[in-house]
C-alpha positions in Angstrom: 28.0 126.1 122.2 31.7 127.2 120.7 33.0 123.7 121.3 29.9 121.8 119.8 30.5 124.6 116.8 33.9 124.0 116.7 33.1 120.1 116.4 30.5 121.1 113.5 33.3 123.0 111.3 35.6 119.9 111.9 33.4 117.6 110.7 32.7 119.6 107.6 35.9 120.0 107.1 36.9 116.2 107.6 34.1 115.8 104.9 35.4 118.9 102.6 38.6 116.6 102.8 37.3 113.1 101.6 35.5 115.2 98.4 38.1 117.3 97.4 40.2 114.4 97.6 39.0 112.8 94.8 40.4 115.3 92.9 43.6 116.0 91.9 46.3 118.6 94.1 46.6 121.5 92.0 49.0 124.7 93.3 48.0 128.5 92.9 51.6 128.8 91.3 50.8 126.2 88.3 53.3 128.0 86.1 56.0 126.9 88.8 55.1 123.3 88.8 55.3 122.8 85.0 55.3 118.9 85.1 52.4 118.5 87.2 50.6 120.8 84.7 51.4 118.8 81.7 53.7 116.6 80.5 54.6 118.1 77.2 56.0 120.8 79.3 58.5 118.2 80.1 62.1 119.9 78.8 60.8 123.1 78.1 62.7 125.5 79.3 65.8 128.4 78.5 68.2 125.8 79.9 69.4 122.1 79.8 68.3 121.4 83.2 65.7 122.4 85.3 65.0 121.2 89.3 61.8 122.6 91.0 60.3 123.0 94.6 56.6 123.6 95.4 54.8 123.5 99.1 51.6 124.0 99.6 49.6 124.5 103.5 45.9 125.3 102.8 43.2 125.7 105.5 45.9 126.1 108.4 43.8 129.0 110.5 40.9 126.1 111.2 43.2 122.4 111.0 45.9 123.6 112.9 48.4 120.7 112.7 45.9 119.1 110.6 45.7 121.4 107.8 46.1 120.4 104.0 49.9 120.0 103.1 50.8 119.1 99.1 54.6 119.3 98.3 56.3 118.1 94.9 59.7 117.9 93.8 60.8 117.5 90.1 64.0 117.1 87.9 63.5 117.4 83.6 66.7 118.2 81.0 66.3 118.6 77.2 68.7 116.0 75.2 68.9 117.3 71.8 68.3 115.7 68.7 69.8 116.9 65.0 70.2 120.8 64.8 67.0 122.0 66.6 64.5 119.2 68.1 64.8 117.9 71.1 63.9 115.1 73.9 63.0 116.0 77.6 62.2 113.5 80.3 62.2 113.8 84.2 60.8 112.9 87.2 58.2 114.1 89.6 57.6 112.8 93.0 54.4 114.2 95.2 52.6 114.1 98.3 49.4 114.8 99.8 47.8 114.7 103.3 44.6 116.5 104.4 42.2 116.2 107.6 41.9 114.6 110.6 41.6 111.2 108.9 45.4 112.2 107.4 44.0 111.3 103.6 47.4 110.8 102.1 48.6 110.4 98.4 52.4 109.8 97.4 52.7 109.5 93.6 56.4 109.1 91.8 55.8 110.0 87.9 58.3 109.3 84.9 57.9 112.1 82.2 58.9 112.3 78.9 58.5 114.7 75.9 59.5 115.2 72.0 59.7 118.7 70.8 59.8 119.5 67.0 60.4 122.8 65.8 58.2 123.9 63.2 59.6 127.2 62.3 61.3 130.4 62.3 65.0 130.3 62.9 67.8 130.7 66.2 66.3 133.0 68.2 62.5 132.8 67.2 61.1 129.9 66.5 58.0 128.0 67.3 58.0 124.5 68.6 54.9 121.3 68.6 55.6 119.4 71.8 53.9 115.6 72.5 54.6 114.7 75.9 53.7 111.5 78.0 54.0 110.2 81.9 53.5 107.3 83.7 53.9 106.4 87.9 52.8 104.8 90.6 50.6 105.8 93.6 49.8 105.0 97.1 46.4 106.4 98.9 45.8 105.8 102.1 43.6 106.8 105.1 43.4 106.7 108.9 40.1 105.6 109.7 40.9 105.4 114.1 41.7 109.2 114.0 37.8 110.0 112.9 35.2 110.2 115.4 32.2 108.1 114.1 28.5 108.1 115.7 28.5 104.7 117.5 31.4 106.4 119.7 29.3 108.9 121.5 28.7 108.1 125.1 25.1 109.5 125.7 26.7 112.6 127.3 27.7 115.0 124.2 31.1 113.5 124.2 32.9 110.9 122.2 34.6 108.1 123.7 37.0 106.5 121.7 37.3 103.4 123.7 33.7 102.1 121.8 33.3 100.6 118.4 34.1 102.9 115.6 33.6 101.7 112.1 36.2 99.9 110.1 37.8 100.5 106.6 38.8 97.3 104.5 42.0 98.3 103.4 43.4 100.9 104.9 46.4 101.4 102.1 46.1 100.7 98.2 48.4 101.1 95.1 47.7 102.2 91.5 48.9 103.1 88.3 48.9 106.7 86.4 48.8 107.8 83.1 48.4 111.0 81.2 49.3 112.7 78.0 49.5 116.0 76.7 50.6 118.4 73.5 52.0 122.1 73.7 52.7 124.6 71.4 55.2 127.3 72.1 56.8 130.3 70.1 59.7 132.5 71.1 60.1 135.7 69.8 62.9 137.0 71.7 65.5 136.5 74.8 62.3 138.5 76.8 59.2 137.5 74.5 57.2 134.2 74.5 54.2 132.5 74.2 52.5 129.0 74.7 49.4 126.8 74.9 48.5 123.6 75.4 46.3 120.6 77.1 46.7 117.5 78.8 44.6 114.3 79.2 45.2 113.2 82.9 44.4 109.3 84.6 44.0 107.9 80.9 43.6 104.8 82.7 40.9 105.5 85.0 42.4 103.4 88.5 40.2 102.7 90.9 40.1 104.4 94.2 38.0 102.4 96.4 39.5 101.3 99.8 36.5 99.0 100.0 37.1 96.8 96.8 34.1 98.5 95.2 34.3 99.9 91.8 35.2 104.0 92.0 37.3 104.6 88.9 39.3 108.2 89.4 37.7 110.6 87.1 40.1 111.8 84.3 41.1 115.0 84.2 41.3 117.6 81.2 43.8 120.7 81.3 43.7 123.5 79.4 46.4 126.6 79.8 48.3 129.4 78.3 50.5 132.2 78.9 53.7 133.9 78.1 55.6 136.8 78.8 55.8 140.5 76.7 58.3 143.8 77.2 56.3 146.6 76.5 59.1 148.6 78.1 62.9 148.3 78.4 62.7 147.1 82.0 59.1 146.3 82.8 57.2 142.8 81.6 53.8 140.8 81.6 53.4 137.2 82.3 49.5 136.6 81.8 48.2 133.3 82.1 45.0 131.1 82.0 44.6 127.3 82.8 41.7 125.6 82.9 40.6 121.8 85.1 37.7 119.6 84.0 37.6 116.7 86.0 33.8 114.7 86.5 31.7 116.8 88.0 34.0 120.1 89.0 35.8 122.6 87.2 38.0 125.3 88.3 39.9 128.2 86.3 42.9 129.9 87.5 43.7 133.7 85.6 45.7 136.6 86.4 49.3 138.3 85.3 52.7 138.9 86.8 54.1 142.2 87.0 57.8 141.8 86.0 60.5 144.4 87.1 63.8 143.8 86.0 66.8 144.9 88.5 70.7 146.5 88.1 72.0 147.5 84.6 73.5 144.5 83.5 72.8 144.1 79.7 71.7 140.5 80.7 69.0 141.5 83.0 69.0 138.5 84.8 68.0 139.9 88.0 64.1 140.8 88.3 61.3 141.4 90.5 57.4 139.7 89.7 54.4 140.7 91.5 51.3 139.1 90.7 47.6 138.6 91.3 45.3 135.9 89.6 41.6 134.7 90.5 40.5 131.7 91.2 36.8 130.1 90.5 35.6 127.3 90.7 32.0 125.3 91.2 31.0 124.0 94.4 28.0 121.7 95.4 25.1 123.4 96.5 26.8 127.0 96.0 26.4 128.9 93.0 29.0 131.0 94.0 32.0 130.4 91.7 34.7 132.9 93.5 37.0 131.2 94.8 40.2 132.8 96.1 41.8 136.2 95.0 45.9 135.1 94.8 48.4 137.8 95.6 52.4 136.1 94.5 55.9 137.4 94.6 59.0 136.0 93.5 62.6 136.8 92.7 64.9 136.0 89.8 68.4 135.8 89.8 70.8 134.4 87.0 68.6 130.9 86.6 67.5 130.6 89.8 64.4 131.5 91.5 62.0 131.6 94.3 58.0 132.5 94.7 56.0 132.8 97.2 51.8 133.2 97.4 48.9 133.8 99.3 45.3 132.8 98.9 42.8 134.7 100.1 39.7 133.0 100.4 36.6 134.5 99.1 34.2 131.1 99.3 31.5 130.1 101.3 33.8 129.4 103.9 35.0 132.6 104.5 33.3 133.0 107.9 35.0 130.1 109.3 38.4 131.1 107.5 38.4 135.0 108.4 39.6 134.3 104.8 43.1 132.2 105.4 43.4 130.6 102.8 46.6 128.8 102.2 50.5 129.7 101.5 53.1 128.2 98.8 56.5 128.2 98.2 57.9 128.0 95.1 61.8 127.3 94.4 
């Protein structure tokens, strides 16, 4: 009975795979992956150049080695223009592989982004930002790890030495295109505040590995935040996005405690913890809780490094004990 259950919950989960799959990653820390978020965000930043980090491992307590693993890497830099706009561009290379069936996206992204200041003066101003990408992706899928029905021998086993079924193409490339505005005001060194949205897979590739028709559903983004000093050493960094893509949806929300450290005038050493919600509609579950999120992460000078936890509060939570999954964040 535990192995045939055990079986059960790794089918579903192979299955959980190939749906969620056809959306896009996404990373409980979206305010650390700024160019995955939009591309407006492209060049926004205190500084000329920014590199960033992200790993993701989600539903490791039932996959084992087979668990969900997203990781993304990214480079951007402002290049200024006259006395206060500027250009960004950079890069952003990602990957994705989930299930037994080792579902797998690599996608390298070219972003760039034109900021125009519409007010204020030096140190408070607010800014319009238009920002574009465009890359190239490869999906592909291991049909001989799955076990498939014409495989079982008669006995309650599987026997991988019969027929299993076959995919066309096991391997496909497409293009990527998405676009996005963002509007941002700084009030002080310590004080900010943004919003903005993004129009994701303009272009609508298709996804099937069969040669069918199966355009990827674009994806709308919606987010906000900032960050606030209501006291000399102690800030806020609420913040909101929003994903529409097809048939799902899915809304991330919560705030970072901020603590800053030593008695540098500078402050540049601090201290965040946070904790966000996430919700999000399923199929056949009206339940829209999702995860409660509980992050860390340290500042120092212009470097820093976050970490997270999700704790899962779905329908799967029986066969997760609640694991969810764990990111780093650099």
């Amino acid at each position: 009975m535990k192995k045939t259950t055990l079986h059960i919950l790794t089918l579903c989960f192979v299955m959980f795979a190939a749906i969620a799959q056809a959306q896009d990653i996404h990373f409980s820390q979206f305010y650390q992956s700024p160019l995955n978020l939009n591309p407006a965000m492209t060049g926004v930043m205190n500084c000329n150049h920014r590199m960033v980090a992200n790993y993701r491992n989600q539903w490791a307590s039932i996959l084992k080695n087979r668990a969900y693993n997203t990781y993304s890497a990214s480079y951007d830099q402002k290049l200024p223009v006259g006395r206060y706009d500027y250009f960004g561009v950079g890069g952003t290379l990602w990957g994705d592989k989930a299930g037994t069936s080792e579902f797998a996206t690599i996608q390298a992204r070219l972003s760039g982004s034109y900021a125009k200041k519409m007010g204020g003066y030096r140190k408070k101003a607010h800014y319009l930002v238009f920002g574009a990408d465009i890359g190239l992706s490869n999906r592909s899928i291991k049909s001989y790890n799955l076990q498939w029905p014409s495989q079982h021998d008669g006995n309650g086993g599987h026997d991988p030495n019969l027929a299993g079924e076959v995919i066309g193409d096991p391997s496909f490339l497409f293009a990527d295109m998405s676009a996005g505005v963002l509007w941002f005001s700084v009030f002080s060194k310590e004080s900010n505040f943004y919003f903005g949205g993004a129009f994701s897979h303009l272009n609508r590739a298709n996804q099937s590995f069969e040669g069918a028709n199966i355009p990827l559903y674009s994806k709308f983004t919606f987010h906000a935040g900032g960050e606030f000093m209501p006291a000399q050493k102690f800030g806020l960094s609420p913040g909101v996005v929003t994903f529409f893509q097809g048939p799902s949806w899915q809304v991330n929300v919560g705030n970072s405690f901020k603590f800053l450290l030593g008695n540098s005038r500078r402050y540049n050493q601090a201290f965040q913890f946070g904790l966000w919600a996430r919700l999000a509609n399923k199929l056949n579950d009206k339940k829209l809780m999702d995860a409660i999120i509980v992050s860390t992460r340290f500042d120092y000078e212009q470097f820093n490094i976050g970490f997270s936890y999700d704790i899962n509060t779905s329908s799967l939570f029986t066969a997760t004990n609640g694991n969810g999954a764990f990111e780093f964040s650099l």
